[in-house]
DRENBA-181531 format. One record per residue (C-alpha): x, y, z; residue in one letter. Coordinates in Angstrom, 3 decimals. Each point is the difference from the previous one (the first is absolute). Example, Ala and Ser with C-alpha at 12.3 -4.5 7.8 and 13.67 -1.06 7.14 Angstrom:
<recs>
<rec><u>12.300</u><v>-4.500</v><w>7.800</w><res>a</res></rec>
<rec><u>1.370</u><v>3.440</v><w>-0.660</w><res>s</res></rec>
</recs>
This chain:
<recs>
<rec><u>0.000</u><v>0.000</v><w>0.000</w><res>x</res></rec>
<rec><u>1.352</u><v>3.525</v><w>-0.819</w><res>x</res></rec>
<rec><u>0.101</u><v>3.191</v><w>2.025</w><res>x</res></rec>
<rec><u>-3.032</u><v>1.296</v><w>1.369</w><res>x</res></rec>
<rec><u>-1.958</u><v>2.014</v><w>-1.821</w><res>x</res></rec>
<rec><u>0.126</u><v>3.754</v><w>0.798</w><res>x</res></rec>
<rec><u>-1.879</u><v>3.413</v><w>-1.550</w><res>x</res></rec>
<rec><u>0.359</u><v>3.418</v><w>1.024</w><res>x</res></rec>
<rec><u>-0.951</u><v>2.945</v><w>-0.928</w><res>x</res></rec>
<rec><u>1.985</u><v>3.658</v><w>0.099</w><res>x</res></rec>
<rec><u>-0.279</u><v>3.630</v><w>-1.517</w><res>x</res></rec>
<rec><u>2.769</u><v>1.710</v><w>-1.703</w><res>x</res></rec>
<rec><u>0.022</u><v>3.222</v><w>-1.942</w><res>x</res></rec>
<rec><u>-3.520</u><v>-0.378</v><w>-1.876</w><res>x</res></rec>
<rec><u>-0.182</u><v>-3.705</v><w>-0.422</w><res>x</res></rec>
<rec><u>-1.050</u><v>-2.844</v><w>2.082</w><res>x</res></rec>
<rec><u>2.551</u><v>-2.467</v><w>0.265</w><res>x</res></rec>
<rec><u>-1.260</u><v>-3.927</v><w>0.495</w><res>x</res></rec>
<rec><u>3.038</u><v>-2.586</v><w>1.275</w><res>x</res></rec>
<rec><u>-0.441</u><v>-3.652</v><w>-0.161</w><res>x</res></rec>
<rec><u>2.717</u><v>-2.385</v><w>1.289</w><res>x</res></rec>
<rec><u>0.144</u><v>-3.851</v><w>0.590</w><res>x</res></rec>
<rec><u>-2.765</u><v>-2.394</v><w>-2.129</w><res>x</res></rec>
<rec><u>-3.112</u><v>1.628</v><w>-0.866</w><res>x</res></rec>
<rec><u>-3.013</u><v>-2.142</v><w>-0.720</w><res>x</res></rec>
<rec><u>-2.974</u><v>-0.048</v><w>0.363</w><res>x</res></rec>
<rec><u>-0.272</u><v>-0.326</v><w>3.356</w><res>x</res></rec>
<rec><u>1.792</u><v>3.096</v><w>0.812</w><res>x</res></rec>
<rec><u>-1.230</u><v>1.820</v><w>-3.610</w><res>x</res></rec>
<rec><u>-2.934</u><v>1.684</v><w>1.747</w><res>x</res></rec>
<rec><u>2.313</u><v>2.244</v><w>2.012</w><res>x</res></rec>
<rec><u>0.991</u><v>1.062</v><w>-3.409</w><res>x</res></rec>
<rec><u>-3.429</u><v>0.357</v><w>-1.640</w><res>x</res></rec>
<rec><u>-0.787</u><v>2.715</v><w>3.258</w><res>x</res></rec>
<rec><u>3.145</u><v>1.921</v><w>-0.053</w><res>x</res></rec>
<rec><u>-0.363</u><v>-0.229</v><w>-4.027</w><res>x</res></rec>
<rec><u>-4.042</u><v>1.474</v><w>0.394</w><res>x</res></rec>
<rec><u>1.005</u><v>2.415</v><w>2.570</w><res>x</res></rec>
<rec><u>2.874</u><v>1.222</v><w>-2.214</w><res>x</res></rec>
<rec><u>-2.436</u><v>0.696</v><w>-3.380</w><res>x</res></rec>
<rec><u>-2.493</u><v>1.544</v><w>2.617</w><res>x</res></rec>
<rec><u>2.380</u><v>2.646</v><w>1.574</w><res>x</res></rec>
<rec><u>0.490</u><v>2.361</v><w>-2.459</w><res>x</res></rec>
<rec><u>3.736</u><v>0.082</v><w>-0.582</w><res>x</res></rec>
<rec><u>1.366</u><v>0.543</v><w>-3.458</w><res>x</res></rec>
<rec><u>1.975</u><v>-3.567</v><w>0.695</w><res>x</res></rec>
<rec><u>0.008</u><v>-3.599</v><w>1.158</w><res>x</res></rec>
<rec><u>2.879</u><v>-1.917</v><w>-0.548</w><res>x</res></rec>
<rec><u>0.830</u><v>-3.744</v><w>1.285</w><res>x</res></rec>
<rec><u>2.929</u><v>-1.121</v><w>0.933</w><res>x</res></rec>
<rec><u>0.758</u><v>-3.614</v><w>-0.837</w><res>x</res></rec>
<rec><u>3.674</u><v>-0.145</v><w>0.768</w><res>x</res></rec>
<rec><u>-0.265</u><v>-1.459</v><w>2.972</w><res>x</res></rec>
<rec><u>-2.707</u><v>-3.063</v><w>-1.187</w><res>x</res></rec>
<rec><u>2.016</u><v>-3.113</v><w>-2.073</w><res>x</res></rec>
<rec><u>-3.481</u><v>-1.012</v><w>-0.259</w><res>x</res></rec>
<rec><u>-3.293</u><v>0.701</v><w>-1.002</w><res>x</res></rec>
<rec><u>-3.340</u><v>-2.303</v><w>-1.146</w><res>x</res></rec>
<rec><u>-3.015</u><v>0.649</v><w>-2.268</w><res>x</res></rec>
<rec><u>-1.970</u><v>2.123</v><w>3.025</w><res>x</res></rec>
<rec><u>2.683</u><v>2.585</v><w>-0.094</w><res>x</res></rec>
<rec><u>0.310</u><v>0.408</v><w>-3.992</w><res>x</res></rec>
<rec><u>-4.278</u><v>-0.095</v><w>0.683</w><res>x</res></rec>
<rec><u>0.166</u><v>3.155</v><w>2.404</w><res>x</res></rec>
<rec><u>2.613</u><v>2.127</v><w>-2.065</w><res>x</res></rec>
<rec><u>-1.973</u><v>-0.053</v><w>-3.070</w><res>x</res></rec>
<rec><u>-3.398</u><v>1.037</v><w>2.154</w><res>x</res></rec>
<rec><u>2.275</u><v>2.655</v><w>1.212</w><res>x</res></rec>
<rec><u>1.240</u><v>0.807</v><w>-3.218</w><res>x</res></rec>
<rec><u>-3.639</u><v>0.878</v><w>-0.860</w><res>x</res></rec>
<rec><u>-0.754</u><v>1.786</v><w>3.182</w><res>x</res></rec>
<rec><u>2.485</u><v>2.449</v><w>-0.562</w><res>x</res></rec>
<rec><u>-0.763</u><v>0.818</v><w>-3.454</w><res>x</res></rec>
<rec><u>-3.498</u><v>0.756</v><w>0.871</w><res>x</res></rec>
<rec><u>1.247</u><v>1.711</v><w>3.084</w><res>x</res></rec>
<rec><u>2.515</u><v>2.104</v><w>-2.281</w><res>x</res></rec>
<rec><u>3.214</u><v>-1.287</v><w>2.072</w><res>x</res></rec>
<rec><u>2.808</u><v>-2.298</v><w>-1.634</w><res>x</res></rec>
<rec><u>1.071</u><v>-3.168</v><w>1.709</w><res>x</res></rec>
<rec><u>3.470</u><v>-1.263</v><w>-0.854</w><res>x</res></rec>
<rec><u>1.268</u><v>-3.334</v><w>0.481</w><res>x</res></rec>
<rec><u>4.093</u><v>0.228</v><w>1.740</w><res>x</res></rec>
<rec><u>2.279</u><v>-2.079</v><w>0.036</w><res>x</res></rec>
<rec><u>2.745</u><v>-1.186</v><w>-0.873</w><res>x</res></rec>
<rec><u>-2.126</u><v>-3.512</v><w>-0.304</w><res>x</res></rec>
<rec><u>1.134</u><v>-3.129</v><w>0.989</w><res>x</res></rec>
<rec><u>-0.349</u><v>-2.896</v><w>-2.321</w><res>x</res></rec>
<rec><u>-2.893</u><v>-1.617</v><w>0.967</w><res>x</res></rec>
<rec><u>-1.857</u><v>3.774</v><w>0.243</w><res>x</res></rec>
<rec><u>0.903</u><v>0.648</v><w>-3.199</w><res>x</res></rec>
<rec><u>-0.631</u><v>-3.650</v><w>-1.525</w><res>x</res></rec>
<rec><u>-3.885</u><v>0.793</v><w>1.591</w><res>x</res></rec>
<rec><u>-0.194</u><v>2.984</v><w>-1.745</w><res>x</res></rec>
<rec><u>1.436</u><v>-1.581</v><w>-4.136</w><res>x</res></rec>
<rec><u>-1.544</u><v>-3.190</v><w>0.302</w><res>x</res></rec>
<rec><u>-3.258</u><v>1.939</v><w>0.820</w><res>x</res></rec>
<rec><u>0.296</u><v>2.360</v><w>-2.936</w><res>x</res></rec>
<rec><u>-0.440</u><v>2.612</v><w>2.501</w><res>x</res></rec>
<rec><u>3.281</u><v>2.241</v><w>0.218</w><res>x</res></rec>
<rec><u>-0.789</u><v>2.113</v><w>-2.665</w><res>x</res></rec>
<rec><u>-3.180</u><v>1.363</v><w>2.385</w><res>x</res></rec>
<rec><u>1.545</u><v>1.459</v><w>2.627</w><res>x</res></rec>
<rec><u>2.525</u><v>2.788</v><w>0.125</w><res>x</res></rec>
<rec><u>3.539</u><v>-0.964</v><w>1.520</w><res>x</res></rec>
<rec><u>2.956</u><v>0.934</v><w>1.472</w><res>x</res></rec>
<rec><u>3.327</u><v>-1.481</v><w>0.935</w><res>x</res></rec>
<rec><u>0.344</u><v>1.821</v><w>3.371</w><res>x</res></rec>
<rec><u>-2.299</u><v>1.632</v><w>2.227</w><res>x</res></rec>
<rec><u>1.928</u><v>3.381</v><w>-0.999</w><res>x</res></rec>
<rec><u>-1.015</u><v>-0.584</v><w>-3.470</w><res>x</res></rec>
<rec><u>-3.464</u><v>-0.845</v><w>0.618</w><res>x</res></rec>
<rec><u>-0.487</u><v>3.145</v><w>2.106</w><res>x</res></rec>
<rec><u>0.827</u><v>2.276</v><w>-2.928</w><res>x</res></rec>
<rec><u>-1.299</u><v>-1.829</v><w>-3.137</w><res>x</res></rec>
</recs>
């Protein structure tokens, strides 16, 4: 079993910044679905996710960033995906067909500006 599951959330400059590290699935993914709903509700120009910190992720977590994806462009905000990705993350995301959805970033510096 990998490291525990963990999600937090944090503002910096006008952006909310999401952190998962250890193993999210989908027992731990509805952490992530609130902070992700409370993030498109807030009002902030910004949400961006940092998945550094996760070596893994399953299909609930690739299921909650693309209803955020829509959230935020009907809530006017941009959501962007940082990384830099580990292998499995990644995998997830070009097996799925799915990278070319989100916006993303190899550092949490970039994703802050772009």
């Amino acid at each position: 079993m990998g490291e525990e599951a963990v999600v937090t959330t944090t503002t910096a400059r006008d952006a909310t910044v999401i952190r998962l590290r250890g193993e999210v699935d989908e027992d731990s993914a509805p952490s992530l679905v609130g902070a992700l709903a409370r993030a498109a509700a807030c009002g902030l120009p910004r949400t961006v996710v940092d998945l550094s910190g996760t070596p893994f992720v399953d299909s609930s977590v690739l299921h909650a960033l693309l209803d955020a994806q829509r959230a935020h462009a009907d809530a006017g905000s941009v959501l962007v995906l940082a990384g830099p990705l580990h292998t499995a993350v990644r995998r997830l995301f070009e097996v799925t067909g799915t990278a070319a959805v989100f916006r993303t970033a190899d550092s949490l510096a970039t994703a802050m500006t772009c």
